[in-house]
N, C-alpha and C positions, 0 to 999 in steps of 0.2 A: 504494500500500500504506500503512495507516495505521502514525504511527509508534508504539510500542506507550512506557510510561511504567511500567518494571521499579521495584518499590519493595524496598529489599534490607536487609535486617536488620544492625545492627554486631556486637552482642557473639555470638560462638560462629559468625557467618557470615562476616565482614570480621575479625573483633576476636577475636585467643586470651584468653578471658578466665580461665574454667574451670582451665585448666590451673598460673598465676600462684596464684589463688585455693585452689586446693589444696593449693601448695606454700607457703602462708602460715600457710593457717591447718593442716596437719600439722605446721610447725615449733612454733605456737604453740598448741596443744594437744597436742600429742607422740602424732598416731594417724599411719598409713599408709596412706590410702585414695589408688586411684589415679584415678579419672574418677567424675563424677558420674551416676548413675541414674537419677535421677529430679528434678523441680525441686527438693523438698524435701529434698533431701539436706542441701546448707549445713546448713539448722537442727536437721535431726532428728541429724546428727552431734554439731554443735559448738555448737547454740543459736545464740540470734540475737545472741550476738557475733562470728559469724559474717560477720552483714553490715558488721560495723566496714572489712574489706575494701573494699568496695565505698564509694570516695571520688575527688572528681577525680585526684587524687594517681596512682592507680594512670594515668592515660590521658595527665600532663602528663611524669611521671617514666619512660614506657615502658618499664613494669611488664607494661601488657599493649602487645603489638605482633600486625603483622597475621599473618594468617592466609598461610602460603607459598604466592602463587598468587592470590592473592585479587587483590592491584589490577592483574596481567594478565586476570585474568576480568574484573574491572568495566572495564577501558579494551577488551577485547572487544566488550563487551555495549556501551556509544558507537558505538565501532567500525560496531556494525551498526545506527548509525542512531536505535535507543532511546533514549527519556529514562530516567536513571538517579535516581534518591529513595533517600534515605537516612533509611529511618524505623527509630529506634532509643525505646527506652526509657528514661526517662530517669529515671520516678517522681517525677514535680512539682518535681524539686530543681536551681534555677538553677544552682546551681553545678558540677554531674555534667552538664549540660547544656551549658554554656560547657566543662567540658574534653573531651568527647566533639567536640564542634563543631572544637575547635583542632586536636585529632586527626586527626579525616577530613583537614582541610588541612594538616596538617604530611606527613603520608603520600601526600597528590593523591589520596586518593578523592573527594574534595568542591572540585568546579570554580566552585561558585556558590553562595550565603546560601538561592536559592527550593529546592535540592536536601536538606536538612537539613528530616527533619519528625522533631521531638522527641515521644513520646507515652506516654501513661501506658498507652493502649487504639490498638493499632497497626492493629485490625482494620476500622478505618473509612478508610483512608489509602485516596484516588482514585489508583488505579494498575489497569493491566491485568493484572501479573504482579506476585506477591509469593513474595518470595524469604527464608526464616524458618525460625529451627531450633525453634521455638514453635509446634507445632502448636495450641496454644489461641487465638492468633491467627487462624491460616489457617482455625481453623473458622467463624469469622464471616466470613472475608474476601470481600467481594463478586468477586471478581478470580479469577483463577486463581493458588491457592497453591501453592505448590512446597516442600516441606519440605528440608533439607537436614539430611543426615542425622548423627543426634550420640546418643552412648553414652544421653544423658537421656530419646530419642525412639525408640530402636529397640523399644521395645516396641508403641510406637505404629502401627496400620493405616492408612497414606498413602500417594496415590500422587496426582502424581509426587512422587518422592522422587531427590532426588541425591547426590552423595558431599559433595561439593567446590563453592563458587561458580565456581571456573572450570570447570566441567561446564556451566552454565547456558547460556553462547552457540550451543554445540552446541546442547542441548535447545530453545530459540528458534530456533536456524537449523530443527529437522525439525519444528516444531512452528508456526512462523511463519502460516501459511494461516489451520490451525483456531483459533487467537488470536486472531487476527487478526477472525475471523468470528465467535467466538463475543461478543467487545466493540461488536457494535454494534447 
């Protein structure tokens, strides 16, 4: 059986980010909103000091932490054999890059430097399975996309679609064959 090479999203699949980021910039703009909608939410709310948020800071100071459940799914998803990649976005900025990287290994999702692919455009990344709350990714993705499912994307028509990354092993276990078959 070939072994399949799952590429898994950080922010909002591994990584609570959304949730940090709301409760920062409500304090610091004084609105109440509780989960984002849409991608453009941050700016159409708050402008693009908005993204002032978004700094290594928020990943060294664990600001944002993981997702509950998340690195028993990713030690699952090994488990059964899979290579596991960690393609995250990082928007060309070494230094969001570098604390995202320390992250994964301070937490053990990232057992090695070749599982770490940093990317501005995530949808070219050589994997069989992508696992991504970005459906604008998984629309290019050569692979088989798996959406995980988030307040920003329910609007969105996707399938498969999951709740949770630790839903995913399951989903490989009953799906293994056709995957399997359809990557070669």
């Amino acid at each position: 059986m070939k072994k399949l090479t799952i590429a898994i999203d950080v922010d909002q699949t591994v990584a609570e980010l959304h949730g940090p980021w709301i409760k920062w910039a409500n304090a610091r703009f004084g609105t109440n909103h509780k989960e984002f909608l849409s991608w453009d939410d941050p700016t159409d709310w708050w402008g693009n000091e908005s993204l002032e948020f978004l700094t290594p800071k928020i990943y060294s100071d664990d600001t944002v932490l993981p997702i509950p459940g998340a690195i028993e799914g990713v030690n699952r998803i090994r488990a059964m054999g899979c290579k596991v990649v960690f393609a995250t976005s990082c928007n060309r900025d070494p230094l969001i890059e570098a604390a995202k990287l320390k992250w994964l290994r301070r937490w053990d999702f990232l057992h090695n430097l070749e599982e770490f692919l940093p990317r501005v455009n995530k949808s070219g990344v050589e994997a069989d399975v992508m696992a991504d709350d970005g459906i604008h990714f998984l629309r290019q993705f050569k692979g088989l996309g798996v959406l995980i499912d988030a307040s920003h994307n329910r609007h969105e028509d996707w399938t498969p679609r999951i709740k949770h990354i630790a839903e995913l092993p399951k989903f490989l276990e009953i799906y293994w064959e056709d995957i399997s078959q359809s990557q070669k």
